[in-house]
C-alpha positions as CSV (number, residue, x, y, z in Angstrom):
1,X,26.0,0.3,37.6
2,X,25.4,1.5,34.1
3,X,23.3,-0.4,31.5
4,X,25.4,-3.5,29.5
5,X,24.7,-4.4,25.7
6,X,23.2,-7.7,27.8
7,X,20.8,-5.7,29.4
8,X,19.6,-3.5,26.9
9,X,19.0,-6.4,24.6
10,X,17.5,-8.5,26.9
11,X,14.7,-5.6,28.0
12,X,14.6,-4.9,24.5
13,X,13.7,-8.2,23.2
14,X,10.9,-8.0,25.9
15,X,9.4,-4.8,24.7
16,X,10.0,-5.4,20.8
17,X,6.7,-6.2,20.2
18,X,4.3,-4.6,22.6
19,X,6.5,-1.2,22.3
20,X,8.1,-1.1,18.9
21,X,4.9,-2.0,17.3
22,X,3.2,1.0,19.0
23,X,3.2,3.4,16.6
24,X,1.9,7.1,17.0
25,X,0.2,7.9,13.5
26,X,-2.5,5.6,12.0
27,X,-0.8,3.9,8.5
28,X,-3.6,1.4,7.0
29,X,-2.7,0.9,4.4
30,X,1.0,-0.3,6.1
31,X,-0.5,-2.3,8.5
32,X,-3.3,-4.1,6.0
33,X,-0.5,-5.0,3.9
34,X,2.1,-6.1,6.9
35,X,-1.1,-8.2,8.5
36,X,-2.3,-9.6,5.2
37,X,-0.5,-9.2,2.4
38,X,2.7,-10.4,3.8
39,X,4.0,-13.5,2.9
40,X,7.8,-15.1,3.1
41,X,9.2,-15.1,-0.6
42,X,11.2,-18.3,-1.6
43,X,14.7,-17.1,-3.2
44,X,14.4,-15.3,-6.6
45,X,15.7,-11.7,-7.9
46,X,12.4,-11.0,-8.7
47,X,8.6,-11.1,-7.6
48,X,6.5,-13.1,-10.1
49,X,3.2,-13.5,-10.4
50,X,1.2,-14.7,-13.8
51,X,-2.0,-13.8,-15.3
52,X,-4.2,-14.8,-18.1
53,X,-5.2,-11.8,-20.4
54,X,-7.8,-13.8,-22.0
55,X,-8.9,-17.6,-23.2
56,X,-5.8,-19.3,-25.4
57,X,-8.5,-20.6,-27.4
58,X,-11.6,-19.5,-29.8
59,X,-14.6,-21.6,-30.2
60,X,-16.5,-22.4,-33.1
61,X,-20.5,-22.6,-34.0
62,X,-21.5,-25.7,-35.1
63,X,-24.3,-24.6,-38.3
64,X,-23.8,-27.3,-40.9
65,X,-21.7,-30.1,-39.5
66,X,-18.8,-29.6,-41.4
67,X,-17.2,-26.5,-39.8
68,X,-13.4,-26.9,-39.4
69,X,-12.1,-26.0,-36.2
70,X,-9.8,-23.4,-34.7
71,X,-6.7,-24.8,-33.8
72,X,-4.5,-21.9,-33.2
73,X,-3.3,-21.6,-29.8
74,X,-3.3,-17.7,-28.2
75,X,-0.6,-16.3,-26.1
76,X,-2.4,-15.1,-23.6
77,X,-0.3,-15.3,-20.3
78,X,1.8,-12.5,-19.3
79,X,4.1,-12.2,-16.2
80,X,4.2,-9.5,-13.5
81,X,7.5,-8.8,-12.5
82,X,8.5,-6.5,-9.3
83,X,12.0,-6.4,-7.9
84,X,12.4,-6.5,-3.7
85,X,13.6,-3.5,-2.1
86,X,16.2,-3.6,0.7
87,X,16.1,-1.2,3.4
88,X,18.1,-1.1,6.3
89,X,18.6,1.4,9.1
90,X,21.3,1.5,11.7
91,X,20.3,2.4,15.0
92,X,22.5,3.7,17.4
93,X,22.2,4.8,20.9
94,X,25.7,6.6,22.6
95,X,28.0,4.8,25.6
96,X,27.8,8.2,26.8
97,X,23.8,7.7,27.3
98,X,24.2,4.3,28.4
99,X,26.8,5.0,31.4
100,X,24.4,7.8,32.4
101,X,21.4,4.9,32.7
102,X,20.9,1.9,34.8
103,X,18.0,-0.2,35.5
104,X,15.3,-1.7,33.8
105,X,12.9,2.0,33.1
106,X,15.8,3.4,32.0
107,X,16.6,0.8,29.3
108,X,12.7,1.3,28.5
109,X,13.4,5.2,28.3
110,X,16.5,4.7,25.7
111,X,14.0,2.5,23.9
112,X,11.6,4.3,23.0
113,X,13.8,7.6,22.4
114,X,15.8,5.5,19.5
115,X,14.6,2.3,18.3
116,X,11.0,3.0,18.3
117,X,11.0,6.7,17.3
118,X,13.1,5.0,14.3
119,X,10.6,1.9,13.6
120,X,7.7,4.7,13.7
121,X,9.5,6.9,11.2
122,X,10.1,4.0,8.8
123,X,6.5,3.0,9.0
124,X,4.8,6.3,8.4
125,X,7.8,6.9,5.6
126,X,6.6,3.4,4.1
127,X,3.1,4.4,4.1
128,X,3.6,8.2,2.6
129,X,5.5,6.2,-0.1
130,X,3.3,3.6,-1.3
131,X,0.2,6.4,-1.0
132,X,2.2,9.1,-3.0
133,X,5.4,8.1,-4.0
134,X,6.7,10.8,-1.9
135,X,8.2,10.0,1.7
136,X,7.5,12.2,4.9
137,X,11.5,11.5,5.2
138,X,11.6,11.2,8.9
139,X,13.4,8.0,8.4
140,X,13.9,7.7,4.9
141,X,13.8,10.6,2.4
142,X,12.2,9.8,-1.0
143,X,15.5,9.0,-2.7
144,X,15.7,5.8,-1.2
145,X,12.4,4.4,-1.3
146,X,12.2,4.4,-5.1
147,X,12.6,0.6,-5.4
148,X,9.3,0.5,-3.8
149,X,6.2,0.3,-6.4
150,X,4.2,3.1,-5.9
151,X,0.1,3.1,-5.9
152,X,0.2,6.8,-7.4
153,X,-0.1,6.5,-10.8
154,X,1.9,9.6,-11.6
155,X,4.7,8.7,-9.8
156,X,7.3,8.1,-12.5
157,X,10.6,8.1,-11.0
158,X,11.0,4.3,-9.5
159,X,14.0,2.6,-9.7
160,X,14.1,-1.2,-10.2
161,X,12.0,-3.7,-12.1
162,X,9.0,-3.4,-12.1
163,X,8.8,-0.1,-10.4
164,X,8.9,2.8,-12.9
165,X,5.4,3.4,-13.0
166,X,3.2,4.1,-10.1
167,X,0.1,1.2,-9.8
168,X,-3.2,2.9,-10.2
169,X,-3.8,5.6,-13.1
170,X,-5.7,8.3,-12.4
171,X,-6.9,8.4,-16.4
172,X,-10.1,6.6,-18.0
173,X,-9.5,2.9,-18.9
174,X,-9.0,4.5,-22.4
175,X,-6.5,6.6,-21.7
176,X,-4.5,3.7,-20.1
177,X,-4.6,1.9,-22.9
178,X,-3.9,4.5,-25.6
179,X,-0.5,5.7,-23.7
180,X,0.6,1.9,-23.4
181,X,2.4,2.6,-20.1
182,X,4.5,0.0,-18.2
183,X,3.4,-1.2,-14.4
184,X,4.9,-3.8,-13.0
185,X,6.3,-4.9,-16.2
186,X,3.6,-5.5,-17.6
187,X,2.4,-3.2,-20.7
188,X,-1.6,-1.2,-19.6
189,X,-3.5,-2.6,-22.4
190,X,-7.7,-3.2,-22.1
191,X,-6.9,-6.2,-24.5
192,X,-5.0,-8.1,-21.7
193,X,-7.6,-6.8,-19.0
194,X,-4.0,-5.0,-17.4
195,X,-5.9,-1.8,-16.2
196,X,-7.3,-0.2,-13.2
197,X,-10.8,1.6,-12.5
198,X,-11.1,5.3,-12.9
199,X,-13.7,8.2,-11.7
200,X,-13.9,11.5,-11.3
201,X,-16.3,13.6,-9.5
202,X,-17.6,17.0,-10.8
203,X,-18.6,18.2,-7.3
204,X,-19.2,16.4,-4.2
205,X,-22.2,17.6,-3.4
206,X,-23.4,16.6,-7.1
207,X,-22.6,13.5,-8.1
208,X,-19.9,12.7,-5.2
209,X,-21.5,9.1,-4.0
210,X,-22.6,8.0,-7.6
211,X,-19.0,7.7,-8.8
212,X,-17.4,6.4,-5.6
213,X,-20.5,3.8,-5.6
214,X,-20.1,3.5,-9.4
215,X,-16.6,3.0,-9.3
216,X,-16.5,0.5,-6.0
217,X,-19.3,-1.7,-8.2
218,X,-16.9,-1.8,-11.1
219,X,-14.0,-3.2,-8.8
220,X,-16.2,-5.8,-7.4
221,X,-17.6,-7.2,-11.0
222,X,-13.7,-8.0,-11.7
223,X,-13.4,-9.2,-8.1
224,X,-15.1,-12.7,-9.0
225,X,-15.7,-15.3,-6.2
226,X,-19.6,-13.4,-5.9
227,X,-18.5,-10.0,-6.4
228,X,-16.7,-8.9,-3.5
229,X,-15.7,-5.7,-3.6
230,X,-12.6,-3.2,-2.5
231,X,-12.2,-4.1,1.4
232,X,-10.0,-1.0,2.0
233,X,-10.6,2.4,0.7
234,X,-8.7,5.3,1.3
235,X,-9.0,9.3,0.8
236,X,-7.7,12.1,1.1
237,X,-8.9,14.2,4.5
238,X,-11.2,16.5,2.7
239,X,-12.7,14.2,0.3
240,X,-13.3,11.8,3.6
241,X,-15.0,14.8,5.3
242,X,-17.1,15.4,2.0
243,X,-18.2,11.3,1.7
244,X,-18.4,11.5,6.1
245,X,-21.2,14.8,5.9
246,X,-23.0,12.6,2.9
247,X,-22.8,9.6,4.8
248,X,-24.5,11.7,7.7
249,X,-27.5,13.4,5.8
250,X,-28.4,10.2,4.6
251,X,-32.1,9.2,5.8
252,X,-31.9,5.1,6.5
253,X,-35.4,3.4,6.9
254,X,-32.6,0.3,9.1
255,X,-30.0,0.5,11.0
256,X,-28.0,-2.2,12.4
257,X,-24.9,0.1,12.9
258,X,-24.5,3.7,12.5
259,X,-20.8,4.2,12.6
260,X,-21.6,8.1,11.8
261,X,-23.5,7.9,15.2
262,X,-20.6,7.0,17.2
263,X,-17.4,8.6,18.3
264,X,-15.6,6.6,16.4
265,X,-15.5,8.4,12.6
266,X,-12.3,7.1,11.8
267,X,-13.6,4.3,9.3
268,X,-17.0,4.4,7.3
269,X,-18.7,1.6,4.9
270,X,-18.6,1.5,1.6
271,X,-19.9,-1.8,0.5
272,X,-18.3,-4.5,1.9
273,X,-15.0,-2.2,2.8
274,X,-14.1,0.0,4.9
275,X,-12.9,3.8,4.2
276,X,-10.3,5.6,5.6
277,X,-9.1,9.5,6.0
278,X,-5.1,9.7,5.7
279,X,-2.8,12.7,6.6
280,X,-0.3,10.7,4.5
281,X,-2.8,11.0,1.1
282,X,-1.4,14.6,0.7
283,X,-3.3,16.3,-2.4
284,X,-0.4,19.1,-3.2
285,X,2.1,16.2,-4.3
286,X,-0.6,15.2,-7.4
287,X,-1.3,17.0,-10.7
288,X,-4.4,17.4,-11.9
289,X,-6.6,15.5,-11.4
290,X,-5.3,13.7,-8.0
291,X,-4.7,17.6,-6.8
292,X,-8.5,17.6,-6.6
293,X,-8.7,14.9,-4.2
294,X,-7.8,11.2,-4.8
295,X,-9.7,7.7,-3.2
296,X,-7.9,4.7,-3.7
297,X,-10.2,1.3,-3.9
298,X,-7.9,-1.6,-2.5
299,X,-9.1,-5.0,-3.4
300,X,-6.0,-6.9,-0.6
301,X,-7.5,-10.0,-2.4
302,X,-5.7,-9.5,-4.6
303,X,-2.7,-7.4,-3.1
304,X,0.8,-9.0,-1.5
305,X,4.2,-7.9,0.1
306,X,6.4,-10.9,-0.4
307,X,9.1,-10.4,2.3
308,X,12.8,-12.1,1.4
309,X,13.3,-10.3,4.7
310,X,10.6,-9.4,7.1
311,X,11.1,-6.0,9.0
312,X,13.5,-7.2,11.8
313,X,15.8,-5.1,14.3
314,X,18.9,-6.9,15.4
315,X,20.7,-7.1,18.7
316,X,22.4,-3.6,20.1
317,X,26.6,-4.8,19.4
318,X,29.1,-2.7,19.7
319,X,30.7,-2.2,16.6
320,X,34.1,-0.8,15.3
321,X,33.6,2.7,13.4
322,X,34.2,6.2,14.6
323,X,31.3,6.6,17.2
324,X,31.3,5.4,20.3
325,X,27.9,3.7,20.1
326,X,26.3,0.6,20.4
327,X,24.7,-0.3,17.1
328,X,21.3,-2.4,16.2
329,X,20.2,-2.6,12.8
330,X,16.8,-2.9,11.0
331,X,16.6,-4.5,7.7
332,X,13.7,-5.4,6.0
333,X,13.8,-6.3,2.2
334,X,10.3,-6.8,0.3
335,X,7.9,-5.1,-2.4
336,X,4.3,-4.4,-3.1
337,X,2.8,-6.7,-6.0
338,X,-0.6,-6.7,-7.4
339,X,-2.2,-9.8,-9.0
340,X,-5.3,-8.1,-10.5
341,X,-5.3,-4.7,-11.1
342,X,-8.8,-4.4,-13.1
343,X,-10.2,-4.9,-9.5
344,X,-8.5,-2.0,-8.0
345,X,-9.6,1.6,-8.3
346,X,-8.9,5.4,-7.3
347,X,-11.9,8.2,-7.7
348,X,-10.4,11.7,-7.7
349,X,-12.3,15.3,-7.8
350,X,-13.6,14.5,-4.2
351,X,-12.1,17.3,-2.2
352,X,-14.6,19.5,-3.8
């Protein structure tokens, strides 16, 4: 007896989780945002969040007795504003393939040869995307995530509200303010404390952990709340071998817990966060100076993913079109927001 749409949705519903979930590439910065950035979003066009640029008010020293006070109110709050992005993938799986099948492993096998080689391509496309503004375009190519905002700074090409500009500059705090460019609809100005922390490094081997301690420090004096710093931090593969071999010849007088002892040199310390190499933080898709190597400093604090639509995948239906197919479909429809951006960071120059 060949699988029914009954029983392919029924196993399917079984294994969504535990299977579809089980993805082959590592994508941290994905899964930090889908674990705890995520949050449903109440109805709206857009993704709003305010913030105050500085006090609405300026005080007055008392000297004589007579001093008159200031009465004029500042504007001071401004408004980020970041359109969702709807995506949506139809996943189909032939009749042909499904009169060939029967049983319960066989339903399994069909599983994980479409739905979840789909669901792992839109993750790892999702990731690439918010890391470079570039896709890997196994599930998506580039042209359609471009409603998505970007942490690459020189990504220039969103579409959408919101989304122009990529999130983090790799330019001095200066430079930001002096080019008055637009992220998240919000215009970079130092003024309005709308600006991200910059370093570069000359040569690893020089002043490599100065900056990327110098810069993490800077991050976590805008942090507040006692100064906690970036909790995710991640590099490009080189510059994470470079800060891994410094991490190494390090003499410590204490150890509680050597991670650069272990097997396990997937993750390192920095501060209160935790580093990361990613395959996805591909150097060759930045100018200079990201093409040197590029370390973002995520502060998730202070980072979301509303969802209007969490990433679903819907029951396999047949469907009238022009293939003989049974159809599911994934949708999700969200974006990336940031609520503070002087608390965030990237360091490039690394990978030297």
């Amino acid at each position: 007896m060949s699988i029914s749409t009954e029983v392919l949705n029924t196993t399917f519903s079984d294994l969504r989780g535990p299977l579809v979930n089980s993805f082959i590439q590592s994508n941290e910065l994905w899964d930090a945002l889908d674990k705890k950035a995520r949050m449903p979003m109440e109805g709206g066009s857009l993704i709003e969040r305010s913030f105050a640029g500085g006090a609405p008010a300026r005080g007055v020293g008392v000297y004589v007795g007579d001093e008159l006070l200031n009465m004029t109110r500042r504007q001071q709050t401004n408004r980020f504003k970041v359109e969702p992005h709807r995506l949506v993938v139809a996943i189909n799986i032939p009749k042909k393939e499904l009169m060939y099948n029967s049983g319960k492993l066989a339903v399994i096998r069909l599983i994980e040869e479409y739905p979840k080689t789909v669901i792992e391509g839109v993750k790892s496309d999702l990731n690439k995307f918010l890391l470079t503004g570039t896709s890997r375009g196994i599930t998506f190519q580039t042209s359609e995530l471009l409603g998505l905002l970007s942490l690459n700074g020189q990504h220039t090409t969103g579409i959408g509200t919101g989304v122009t500009n990529g999130l983090l500059d790799l330019r001095t705090v200066a430079d930001q303010n002096s080019d008055a460019e637009t992220v998240q609809n919000v215009t970079k100005s130092s003024s309005t404390f709308h600006y991200n922390q910059y370093g570069t490094i000359g040569t690893f081997s020089t002043d490599g952990m100065k900056v990327l301690r110098q810069v993490y420090r800077q991050c976590a004096h805008f942090a507040g709340g006692g100064g906690k710093g970036p909790d995710l931090i991640i590099m490009d593969d080189d510059t994470y071998a470079n800060f891994e071999d410094s991490k190494q010849s390090n003499v410590r007088v204490s150890v509680v817990e050597d991670k650069t002892e272990k097997t396990n040199t997937l993750s390192l310390d920095i501060g209160v966060g935790k580093a990361y190499a990613s395959l996805d933080l591909d150097t060759s898709l930045f100018s200079s100076p990201g093409d040197g190597g590029v370390a973002y400093y995520l502060n998730t604090d202070f980072m979301e993913m509303p969802m209007h639509e969490a990433p679903s995948v819907s029951e396999f239906k047949e469907r009238v079109g022009d293939q003989d197919v049974v159809t599911a479909i994934f949708s999700m429809q969200s974006n990336l927001i940031c609520t503070k951006t002087t608390a965030q960071g990237v360091v490039s120059g690394g990978a030297a």
